[in-house]
C-alpha positions as CSV (number, residue, x, y, z in Angstrom):
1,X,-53.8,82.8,40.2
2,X,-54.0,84.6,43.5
3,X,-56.1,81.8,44.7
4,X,-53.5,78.9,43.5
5,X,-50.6,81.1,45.1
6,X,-52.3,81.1,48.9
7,X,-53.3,77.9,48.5
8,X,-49.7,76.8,47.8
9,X,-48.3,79.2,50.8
10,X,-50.6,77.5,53.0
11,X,-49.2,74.0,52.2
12,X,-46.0,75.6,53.2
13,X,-44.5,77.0,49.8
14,X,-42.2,79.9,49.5
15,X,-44.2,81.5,47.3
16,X,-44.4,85.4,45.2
17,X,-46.6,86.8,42.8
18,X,-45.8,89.6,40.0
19,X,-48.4,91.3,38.4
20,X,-49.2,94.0,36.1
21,X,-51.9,95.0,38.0
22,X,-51.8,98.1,40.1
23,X,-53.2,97.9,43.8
24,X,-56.2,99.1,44.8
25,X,-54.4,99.8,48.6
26,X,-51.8,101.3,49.8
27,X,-49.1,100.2,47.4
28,X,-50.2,100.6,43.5
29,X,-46.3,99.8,42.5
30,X,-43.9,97.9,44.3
31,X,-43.9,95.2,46.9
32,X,-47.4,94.5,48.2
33,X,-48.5,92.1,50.5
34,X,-51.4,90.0,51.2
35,X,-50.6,88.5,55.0
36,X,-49.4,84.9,53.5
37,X,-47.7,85.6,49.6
38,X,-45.6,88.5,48.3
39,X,-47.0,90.7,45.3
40,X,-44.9,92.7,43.2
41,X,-46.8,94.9,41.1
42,X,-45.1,96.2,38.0
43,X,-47.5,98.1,37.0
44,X,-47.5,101.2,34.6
45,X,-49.2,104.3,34.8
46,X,-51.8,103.7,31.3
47,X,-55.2,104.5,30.9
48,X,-57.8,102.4,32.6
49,X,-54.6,101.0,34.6
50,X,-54.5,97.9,31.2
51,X,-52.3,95.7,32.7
52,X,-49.1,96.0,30.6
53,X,-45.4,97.3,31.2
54,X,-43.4,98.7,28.5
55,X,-40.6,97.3,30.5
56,X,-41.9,93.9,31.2
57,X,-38.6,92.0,30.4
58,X,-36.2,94.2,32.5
59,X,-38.5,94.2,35.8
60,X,-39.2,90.9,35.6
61,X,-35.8,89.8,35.2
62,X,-34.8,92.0,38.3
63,X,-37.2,90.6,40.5
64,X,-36.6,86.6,39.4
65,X,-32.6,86.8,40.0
66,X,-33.3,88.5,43.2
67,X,-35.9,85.5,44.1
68,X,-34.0,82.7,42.6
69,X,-37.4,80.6,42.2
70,X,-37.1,76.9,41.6
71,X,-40.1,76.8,38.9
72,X,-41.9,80.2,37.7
73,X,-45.9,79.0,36.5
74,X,-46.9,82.1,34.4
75,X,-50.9,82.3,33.7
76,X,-52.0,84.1,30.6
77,X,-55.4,84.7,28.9
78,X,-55.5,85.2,25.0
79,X,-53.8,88.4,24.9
80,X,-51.4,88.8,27.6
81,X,-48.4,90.8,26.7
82,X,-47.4,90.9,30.1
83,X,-47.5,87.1,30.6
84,X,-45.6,86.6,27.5
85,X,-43.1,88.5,27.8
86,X,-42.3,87.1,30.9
87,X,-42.2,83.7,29.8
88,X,-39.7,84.3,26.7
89,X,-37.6,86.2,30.0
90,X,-37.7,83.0,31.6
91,X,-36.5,81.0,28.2
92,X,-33.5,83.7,28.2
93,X,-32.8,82.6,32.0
94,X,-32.7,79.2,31.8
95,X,-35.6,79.1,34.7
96,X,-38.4,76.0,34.5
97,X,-41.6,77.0,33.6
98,X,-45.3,76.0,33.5
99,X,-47.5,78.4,31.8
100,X,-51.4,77.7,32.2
101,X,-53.7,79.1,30.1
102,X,-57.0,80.4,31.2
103,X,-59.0,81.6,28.2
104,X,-60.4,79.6,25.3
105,X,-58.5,79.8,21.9
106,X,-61.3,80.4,19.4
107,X,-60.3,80.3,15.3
108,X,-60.2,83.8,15.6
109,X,-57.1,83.9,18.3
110,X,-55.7,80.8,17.0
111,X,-53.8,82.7,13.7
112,X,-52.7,85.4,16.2
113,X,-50.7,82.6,18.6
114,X,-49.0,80.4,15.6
115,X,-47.2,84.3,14.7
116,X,-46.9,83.7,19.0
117,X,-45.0,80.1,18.3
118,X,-42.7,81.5,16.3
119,X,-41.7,83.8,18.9
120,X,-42.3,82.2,22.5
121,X,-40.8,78.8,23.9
122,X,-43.4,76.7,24.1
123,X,-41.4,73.3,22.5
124,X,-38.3,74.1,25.3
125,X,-38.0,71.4,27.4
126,X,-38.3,73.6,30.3
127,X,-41.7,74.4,29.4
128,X,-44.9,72.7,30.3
129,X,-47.9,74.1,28.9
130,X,-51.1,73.5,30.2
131,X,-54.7,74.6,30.3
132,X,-57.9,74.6,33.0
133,X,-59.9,72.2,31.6
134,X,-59.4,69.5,28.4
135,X,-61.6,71.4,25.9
136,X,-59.5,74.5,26.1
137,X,-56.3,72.2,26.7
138,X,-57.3,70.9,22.7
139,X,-57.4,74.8,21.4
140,X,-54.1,75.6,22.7
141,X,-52.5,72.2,21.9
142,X,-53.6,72.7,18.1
143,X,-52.4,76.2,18.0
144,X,-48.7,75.7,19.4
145,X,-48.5,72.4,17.9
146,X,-47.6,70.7,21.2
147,X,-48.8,68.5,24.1
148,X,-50.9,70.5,26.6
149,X,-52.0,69.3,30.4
150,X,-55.0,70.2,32.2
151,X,-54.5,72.0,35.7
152,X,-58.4,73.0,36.8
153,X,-59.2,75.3,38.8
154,X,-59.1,74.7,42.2
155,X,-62.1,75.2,45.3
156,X,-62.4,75.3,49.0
157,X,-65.5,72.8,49.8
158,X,-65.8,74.7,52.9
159,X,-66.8,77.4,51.7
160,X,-69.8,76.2,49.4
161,X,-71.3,73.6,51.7
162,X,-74.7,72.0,50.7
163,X,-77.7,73.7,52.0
164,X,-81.2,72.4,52.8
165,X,-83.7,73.8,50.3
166,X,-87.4,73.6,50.6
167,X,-88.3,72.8,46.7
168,X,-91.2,75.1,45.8
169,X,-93.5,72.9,43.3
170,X,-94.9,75.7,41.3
171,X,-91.6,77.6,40.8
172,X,-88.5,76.1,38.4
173,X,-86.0,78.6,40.1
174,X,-82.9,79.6,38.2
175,X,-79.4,81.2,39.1
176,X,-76.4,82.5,36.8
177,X,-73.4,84.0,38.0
178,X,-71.6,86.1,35.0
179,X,-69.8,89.5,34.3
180,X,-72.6,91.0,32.1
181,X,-70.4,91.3,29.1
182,X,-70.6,90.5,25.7
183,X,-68.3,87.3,25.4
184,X,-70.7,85.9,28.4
185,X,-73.8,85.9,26.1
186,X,-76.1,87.2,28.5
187,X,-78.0,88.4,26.0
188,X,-78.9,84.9,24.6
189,X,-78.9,83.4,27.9
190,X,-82.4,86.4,28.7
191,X,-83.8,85.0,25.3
192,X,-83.4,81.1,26.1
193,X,-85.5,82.2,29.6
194,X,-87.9,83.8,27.5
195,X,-88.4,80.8,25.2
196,X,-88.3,78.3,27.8
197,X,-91.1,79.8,30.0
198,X,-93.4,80.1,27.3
199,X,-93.6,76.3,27.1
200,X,-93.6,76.0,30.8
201,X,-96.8,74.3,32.0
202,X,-99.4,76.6,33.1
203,X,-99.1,75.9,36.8
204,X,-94.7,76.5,36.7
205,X,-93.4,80.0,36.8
206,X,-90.0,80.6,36.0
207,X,-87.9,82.9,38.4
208,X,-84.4,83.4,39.9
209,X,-81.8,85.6,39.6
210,X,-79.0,86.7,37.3
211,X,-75.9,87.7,39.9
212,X,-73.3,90.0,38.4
213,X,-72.3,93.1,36.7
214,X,-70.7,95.0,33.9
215,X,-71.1,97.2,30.7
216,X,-74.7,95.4,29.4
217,X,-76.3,95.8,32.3
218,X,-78.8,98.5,31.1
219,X,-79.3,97.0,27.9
220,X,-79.8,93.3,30.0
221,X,-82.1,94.6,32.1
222,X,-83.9,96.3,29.3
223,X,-83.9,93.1,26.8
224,X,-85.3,91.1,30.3
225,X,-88.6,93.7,30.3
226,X,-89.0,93.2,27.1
227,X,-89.1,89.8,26.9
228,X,-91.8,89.9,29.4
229,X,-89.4,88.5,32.0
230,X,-89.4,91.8,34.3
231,X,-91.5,90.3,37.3
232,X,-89.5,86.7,37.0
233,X,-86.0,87.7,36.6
234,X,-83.9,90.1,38.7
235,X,-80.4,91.1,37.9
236,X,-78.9,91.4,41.5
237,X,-75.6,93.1,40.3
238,X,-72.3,92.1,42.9
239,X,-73.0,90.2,45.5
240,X,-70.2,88.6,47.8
241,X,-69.7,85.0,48.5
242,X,-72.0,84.9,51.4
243,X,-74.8,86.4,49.4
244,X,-74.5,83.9,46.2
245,X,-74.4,81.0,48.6
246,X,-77.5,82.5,49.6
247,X,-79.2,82.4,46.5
248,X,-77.6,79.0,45.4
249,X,-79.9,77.7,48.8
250,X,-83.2,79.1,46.8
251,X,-82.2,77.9,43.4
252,X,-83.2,74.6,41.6
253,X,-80.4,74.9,38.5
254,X,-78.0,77.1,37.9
255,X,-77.9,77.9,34.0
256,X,-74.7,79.2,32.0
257,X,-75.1,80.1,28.8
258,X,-71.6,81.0,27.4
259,X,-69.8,79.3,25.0
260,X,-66.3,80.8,26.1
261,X,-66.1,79.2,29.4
262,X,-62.5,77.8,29.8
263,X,-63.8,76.3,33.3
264,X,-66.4,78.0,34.8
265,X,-66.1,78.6,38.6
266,X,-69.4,80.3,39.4
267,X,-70.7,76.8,38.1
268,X,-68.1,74.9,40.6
269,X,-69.0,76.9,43.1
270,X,-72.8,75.8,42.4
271,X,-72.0,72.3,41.9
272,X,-70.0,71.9,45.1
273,X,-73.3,73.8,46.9
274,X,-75.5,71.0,45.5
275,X,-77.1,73.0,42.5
276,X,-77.3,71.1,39.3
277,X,-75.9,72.5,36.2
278,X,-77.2,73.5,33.0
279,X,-74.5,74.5,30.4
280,X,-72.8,74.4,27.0
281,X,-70.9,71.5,26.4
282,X,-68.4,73.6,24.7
283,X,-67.0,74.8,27.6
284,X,-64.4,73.9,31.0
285,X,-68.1,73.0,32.6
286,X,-67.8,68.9,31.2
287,X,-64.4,68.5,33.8
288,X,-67.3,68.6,36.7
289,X,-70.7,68.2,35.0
290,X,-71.6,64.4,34.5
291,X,-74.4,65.2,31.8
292,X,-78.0,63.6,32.4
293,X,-76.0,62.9,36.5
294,X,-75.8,66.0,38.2
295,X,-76.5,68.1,35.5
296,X,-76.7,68.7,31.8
297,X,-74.1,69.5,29.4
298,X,-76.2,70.5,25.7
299,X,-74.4,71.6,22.4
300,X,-76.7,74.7,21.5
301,X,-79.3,76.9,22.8
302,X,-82.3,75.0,22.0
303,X,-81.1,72.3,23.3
304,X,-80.7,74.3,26.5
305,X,-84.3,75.6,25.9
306,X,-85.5,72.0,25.7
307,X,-83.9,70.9,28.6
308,X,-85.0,74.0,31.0
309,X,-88.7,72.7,29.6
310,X,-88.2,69.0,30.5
311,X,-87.1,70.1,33.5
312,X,-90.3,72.2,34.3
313,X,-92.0,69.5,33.9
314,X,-90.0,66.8,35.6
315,X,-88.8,67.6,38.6
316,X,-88.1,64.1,39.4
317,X,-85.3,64.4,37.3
318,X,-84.0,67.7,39.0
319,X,-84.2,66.6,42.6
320,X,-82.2,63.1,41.2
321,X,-79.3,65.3,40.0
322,X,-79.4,67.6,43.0
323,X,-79.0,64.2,45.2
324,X,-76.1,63.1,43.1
325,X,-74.4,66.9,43.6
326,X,-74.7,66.8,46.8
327,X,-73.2,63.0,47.5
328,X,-70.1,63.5,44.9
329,X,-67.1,65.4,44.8
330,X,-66.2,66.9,41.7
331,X,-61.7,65.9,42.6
332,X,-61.1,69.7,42.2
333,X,-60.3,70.6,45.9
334,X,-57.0,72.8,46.7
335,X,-55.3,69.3,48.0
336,X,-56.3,67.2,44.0
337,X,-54.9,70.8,42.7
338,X,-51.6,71.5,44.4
339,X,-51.0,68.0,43.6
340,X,-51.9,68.2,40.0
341,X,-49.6,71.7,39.9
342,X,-46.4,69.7,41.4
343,X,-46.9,66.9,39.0
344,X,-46.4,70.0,36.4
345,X,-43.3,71.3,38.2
346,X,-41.5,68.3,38.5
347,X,-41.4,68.0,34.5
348,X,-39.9,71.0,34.1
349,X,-37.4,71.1,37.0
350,X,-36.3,67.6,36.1
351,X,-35.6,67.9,32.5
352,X,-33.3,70.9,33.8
């Protein structure tokens, strides 16, 4: 969101956020600032600062009729009080609205969002819902019962250029970037490692790095030395941007085991750096992944298992799809977006 809202500022839109989020800065409530959008943060004083106003409705309202926006695009996971009560203030307003949402809608949230239809606007025609990539697009369209778009994420090309890397023969090299949480299956993405490098020929090691951090990162790191996997795979915890194009320049594939992946960014972002991808073809990861092109899209873990084998062994293969991720675009720069976005607004703002 915050990445959309610059981008949009920078192409010369009068543009504000609200959020429940408290600052980390200066300002935790009230009217922050970023040097190019406005950020109103309504945030409430709750344990571990959850993102939630009991008075959602009211400050929002105050802060839209002082704004007067032309369209407001609310972005909401699968439980986001905050976003949804801002959207049914929007209905009560009269104000256009596109609502994006960023999160898969698995059978277990689905129930919980048809009680959410009966309560939320999503068949007014001032509403245009839409979704980051077509697979998650189909979830929310089956749950609300109406036509959803697709507005993917967006990227900045300069800032992932293609890097010359010296392939290392006797080494199948592997990144992941992930918050090391349960819905982000690191835990099966350690074991698929595991199985794969048993099969690996004698003279291929398996190494690389898993980049990120969170609440299983003791346990991870504990299932990796189990698994025999202690001298091959390090986790690296945070890094920045700098430091994960880094280690995109050393890696040969960049593997994403989750299931839940709406998009996938981290896997944009190794894409657009010329890593292949290796992922679930459940997930955002087909709107940018040509499978058996620049990558390989597989519907379940030992498929992924197989194809980190085959890949050991042919690297033919790998350096082919590298090639073809470095010559293509994937169509998801800020420009394709913002246009995309606008295409959104001008269904809402014409039907009012």
């Amino acid at each position: 969101m915050g990445a959309l809202a610059r981008a949009q500022a920078h192409a010369g839109d009068d543009v504000c956020v609200i959020t429940a989020t408290p600052g980390g800065g200066v300002v935790r409530s009230g009217v922050d600032h970023d040097g190019r959008v406005a950020v109103f943060r309504v945030a409430a004083h709750l344990p571990a600062d959850v993102p939630v106003h009991p008075r959602t409705r009211r400050r929002v309202r105050q802060i839209i009729q002082a704004w007067q926006p032309d369209v407001v695009h609310i972005h909401s996971g699968v439980i986001s009080p905050f976003a949804w009560g801002a959207f049914r203030e929007m209905s009560a307003l009269g104000v256009p609205r596109v609502v994006t949402v960023h999160s898969m809608w698995g059978p277990i949230a689905e129930p919980m969002h048809r009680v959410l239809d009966k309560r939320l606007p999503w068949h007014d025609p001032q509403t245009r819902v839409t979704s980051v990539s077509s697979v998650a697009a189909q979830q929310v369209s089956r749950a609300i019962n109406a036509p959803v778009g697709v507005i993917p994420n967006g990227i900045d090309p300069t800032l992932w250029p293609v890097q010359e890397t010296v392939a290392q023969p006797d080494k199948l090299r592997i990144v992941s970037v992930l918050r090391l949480a349960p819905r982000k299956r690191v835990g099966a993405l350690v074991s698929i490692l595991a199985r794969a490098a048993r099969e690996f020929p004698a003279q291929i090691a398996l190494s690389g790095a898993i980049i990120g951090d969170g609440p299983l990162r003791g346990w991870a790191q504990r299932l990796i030395d189990r698994r025999g996997l202690g001298t091959s795979i390090t986790l690296t915890g945070r890094l920045d941007r700098a430091s994960i194009h880094d280690r995109f320049a050393t890696s040969d594939l960049f593997v994403q085991a989750s299931v839940r992946e709406s998009f996938g960014i981290a896997a944009l972002e190794a894409r657009t750096s010329g890593v292949p991808v290796l992922a679930r073809s459940q997930t955002g990861a087909g709107e940018f992944i040509t499978s058996g092109v620049d990558g390989l899209l597989v519907d379940n873990d030992d498929d992924m298992v197989r194809g980190l084998v085959v890949l050991a062994h042919d690297r033919g293969t790998l350096l082919a799809w590298r090639t073809a991720a470095e010559q293509t675009q994937t169509g998801m720069t800020w420009p394709e977006v913002l246009a995309q976005t606008k295409t959104e607004y001008r269904h809402v703002t014409l039907s009012d």
